[in-house]
N, C-alpha and C positions, 0 to 999 in steps of 0.2 A: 227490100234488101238492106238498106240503111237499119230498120230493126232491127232484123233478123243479128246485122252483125254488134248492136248495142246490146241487144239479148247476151249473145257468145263473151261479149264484155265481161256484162255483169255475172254472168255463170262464172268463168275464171276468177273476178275477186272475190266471188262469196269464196269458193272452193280454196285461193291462196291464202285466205282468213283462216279457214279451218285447217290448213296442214298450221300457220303460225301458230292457230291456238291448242291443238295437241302439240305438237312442238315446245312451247311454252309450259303447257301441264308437265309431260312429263321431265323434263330440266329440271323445275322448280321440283319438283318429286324426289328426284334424285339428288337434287341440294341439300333438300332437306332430311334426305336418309344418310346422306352425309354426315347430318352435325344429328342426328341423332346418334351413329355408331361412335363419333368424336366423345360426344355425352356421356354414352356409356364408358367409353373407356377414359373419360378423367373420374369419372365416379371409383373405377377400379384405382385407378393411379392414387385417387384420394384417398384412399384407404375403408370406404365404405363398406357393410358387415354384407360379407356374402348371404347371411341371412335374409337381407332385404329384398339382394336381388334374387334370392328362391319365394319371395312372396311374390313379387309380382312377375314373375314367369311363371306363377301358378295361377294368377288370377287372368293372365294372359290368355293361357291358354284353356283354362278352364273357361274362362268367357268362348273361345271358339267353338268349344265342342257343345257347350250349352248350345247355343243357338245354329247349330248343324240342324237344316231340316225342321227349322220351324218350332223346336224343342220336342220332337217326337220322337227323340232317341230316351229322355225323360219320360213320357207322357205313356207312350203306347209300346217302347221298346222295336217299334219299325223303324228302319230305316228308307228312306226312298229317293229314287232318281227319276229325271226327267227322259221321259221316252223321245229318244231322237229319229227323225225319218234320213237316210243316207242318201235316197234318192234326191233330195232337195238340198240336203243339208243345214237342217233346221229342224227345233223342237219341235214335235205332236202336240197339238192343240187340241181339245175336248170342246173348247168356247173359247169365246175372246178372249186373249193374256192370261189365260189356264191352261198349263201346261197340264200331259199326263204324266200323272204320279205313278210310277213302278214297286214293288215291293222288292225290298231287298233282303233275300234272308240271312238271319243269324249275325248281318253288321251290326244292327242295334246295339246287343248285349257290350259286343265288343270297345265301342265308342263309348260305350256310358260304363264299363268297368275305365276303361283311358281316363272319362270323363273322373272318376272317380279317386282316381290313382294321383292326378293331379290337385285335385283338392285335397286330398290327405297332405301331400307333399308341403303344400301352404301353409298347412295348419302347422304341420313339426316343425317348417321354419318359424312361427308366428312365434311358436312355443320358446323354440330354441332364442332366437334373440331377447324374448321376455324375460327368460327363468337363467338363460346362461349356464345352461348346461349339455355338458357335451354331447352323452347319454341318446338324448334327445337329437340332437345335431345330429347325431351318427345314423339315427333312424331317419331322418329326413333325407342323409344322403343317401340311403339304400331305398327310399320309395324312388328318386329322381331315377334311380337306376331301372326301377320296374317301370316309372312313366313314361321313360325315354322309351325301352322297350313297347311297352304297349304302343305308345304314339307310333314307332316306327310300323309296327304291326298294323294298326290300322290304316295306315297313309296305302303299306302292299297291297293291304285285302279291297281297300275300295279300290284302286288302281286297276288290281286284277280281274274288278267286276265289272269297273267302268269300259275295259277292254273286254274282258271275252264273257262278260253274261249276257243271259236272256233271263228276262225278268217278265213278271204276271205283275197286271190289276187288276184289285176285286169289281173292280165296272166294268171290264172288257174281257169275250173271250179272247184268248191266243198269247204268244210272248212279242216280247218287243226289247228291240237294243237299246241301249243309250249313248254316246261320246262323251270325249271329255270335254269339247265344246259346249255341252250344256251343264258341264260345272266345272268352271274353271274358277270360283270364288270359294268351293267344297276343298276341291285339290288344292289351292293355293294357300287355305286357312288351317289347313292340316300338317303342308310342307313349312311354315310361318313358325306352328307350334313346335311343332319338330327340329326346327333349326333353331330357337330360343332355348330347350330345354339341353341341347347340345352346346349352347355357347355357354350354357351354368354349368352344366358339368363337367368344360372345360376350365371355365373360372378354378369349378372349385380345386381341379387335378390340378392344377400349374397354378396355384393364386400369386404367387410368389417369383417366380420367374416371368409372366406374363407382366406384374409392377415393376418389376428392373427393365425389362425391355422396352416401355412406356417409354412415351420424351416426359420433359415437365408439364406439369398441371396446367399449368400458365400457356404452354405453348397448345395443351390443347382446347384449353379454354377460348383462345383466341380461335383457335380454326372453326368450334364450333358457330362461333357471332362470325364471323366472314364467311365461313358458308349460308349463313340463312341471309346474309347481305348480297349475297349473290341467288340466293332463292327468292325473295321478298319481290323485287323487281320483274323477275320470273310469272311468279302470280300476279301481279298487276297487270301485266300484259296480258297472262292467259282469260284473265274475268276482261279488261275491256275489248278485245280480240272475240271473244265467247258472246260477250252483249251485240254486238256489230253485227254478225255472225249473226246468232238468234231474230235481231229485227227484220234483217235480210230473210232468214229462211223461214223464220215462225211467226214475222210480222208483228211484234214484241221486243224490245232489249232486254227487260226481263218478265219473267213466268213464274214467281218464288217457285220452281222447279226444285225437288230436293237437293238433286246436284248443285245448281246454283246457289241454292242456300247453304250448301253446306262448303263450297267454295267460297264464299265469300264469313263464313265462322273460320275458315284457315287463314283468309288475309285478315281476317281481325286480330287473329292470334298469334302471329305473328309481327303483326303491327305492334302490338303489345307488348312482345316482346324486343324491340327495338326500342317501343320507346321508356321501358324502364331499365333496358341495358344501357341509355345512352342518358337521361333524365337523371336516373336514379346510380345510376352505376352496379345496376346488378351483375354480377359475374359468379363464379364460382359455382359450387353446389345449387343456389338458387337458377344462375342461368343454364345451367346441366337440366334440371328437373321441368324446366320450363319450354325447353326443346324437344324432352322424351313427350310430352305432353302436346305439343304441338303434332310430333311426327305420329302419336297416333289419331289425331282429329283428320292429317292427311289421308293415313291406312282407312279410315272409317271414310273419310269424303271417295277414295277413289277405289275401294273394295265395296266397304258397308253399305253406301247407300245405295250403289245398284244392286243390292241382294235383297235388302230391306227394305228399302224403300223408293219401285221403280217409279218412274217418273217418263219425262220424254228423254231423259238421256241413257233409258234402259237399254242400253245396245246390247247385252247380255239377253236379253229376252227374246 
């Protein structure tokens, strides 16, 4: 009896570990999307060349669609989803941690024209800030017009397949469904690119009114380092909450587990970034750039690596 109820103990603090340590993650996550959108928008306020930021929302999102599916929107022009079973609510398995691949028709093309449309876009900006001419700028701003579209196009067409298709594989007879539970990293990296290429094409409509509206540089300079002051702490707790947790359930504190490793490259970078805002007295454009950089090591530690690189904290899988 006396076990039994130290058992029940110890099941409750693993389990109150893990609500603190999601709890913890996502905070710190959204602290630090915080002072990334802060970042962004003193770089506007700063007067930084819209040109820039059409480069790297093309390399953004061109990076997404690249690695959509393993890069076999590249490779083969197929596109594929994971066949889901309804009955259990969980992907189809073929083998151990091999999902079934589905054929999807005719997405292919469409992702890798998007895929394409976006790297043009990069390049007229590339051009355009180099050579400084407008000519050029004008044509970049009429592909973002055609990439917004396509992106938005694609995000519908997968949607609408992830919902009402029946899909074939060359291994198996018959059709099979899929949900959007078994790509919620597909959906999400699409809606991501699609809402960045919309925030340039905002920029570029309004550049001018949207920097009047701005507060000072200064004030948002500051909000960016007080938010990751209040993320920092965040992540510290979530990796030692995580370790605690881990030895408890996996008889380990740590497993270089990708997640883990890649959570602990975010409190490094972070860390780093404290201590040359506070050392050095970095601010301005350099602690702006430094925070967009951080906030994507977060997007890759709590998207990228459960897609790329499962591990045990592949709860997607």
């Amino acid at each position: 009896m006396r076990d039994d109820v130290l058992f029940r103990a110890a099941a409750r603090a693993v389990s109150n570990l893990l609500y603190i340590h999601v709890g913890a993650a996502l905070f710190s996550y959204a602290a630090c999307a915080i002072s990334f959108i802060t970042a962004i928008l003193f770089l506007i306020k700063d007067r930084v060349k819209i040109a820039d930021f059409g480069v790297a929302t093309s390399v953004l999102v061109s990076a997404i669609y690249l690695f959509l599916d393993g890069l076999s929107v590249v490779t083969r022009g197929v596109y594929h989803v994971v066949g889901w079973d309804f009955s259990v609510n969980q992907k189809i398995y073929v083998a151990e941690k091999t999902p079934l691949l589905l054929e999807v028709p005719d997405l292919g093309p469409l992702l890798f024209v998007t895929f394409l449309s976006s790297a043009a876009m990069g390049i007229l900006y590339l051009l355009a800030r180099d050579k400084q001419e407008l000519a050029i700028e004008k044509s970049a701003d009429r592909t973002l017009l055609v990439s917004v579209g396509l992106q938005a196009l694609s995000l519908a067409v997968l949607c609408f397949q992830i919902q009402n298709g029946s899909f074939t594989s060359p291994l198996y007879q018959g059709s099979f469904k899929t949900s959007f539970s078994a790509h919620p990293f597909e959906v999400t990296g699409l809606a991501t690119g699609l809402v960045l290429s919309l925030i340039l094409l905002a920029i570029k409509t309004w550049e001018n009114p949207i920097r009047g509206f701005l507060p000072d540089t200064a004030v948002l300079d500051d909000l960016t380092y007080k938010m990751i002051t209040i993320g920092f702490p965040l992540l510290t707790l979530m990796l030692i909450t995580g370790s605690i947790w881990a030895n408890r359930a996996w008889g380990s504190y740590w497993s270089w587990d990708p997640k883990e490793d890649w959570a602990l490259i975010t409190w490094l970078v972070y860390a780093t970034y404290l201590h040359v805002r506070i050392t050095r007295g970095w601010s301005g454009r350099k602690s702006a750039y430094f925070s967009i950089v951080g906030f994507a090591v977060v997007m890759f530690t709590f998207l990228g690596v459960t897609y790329l690189l499962p591990g045990m904290h592949a709860y997607a899988n």
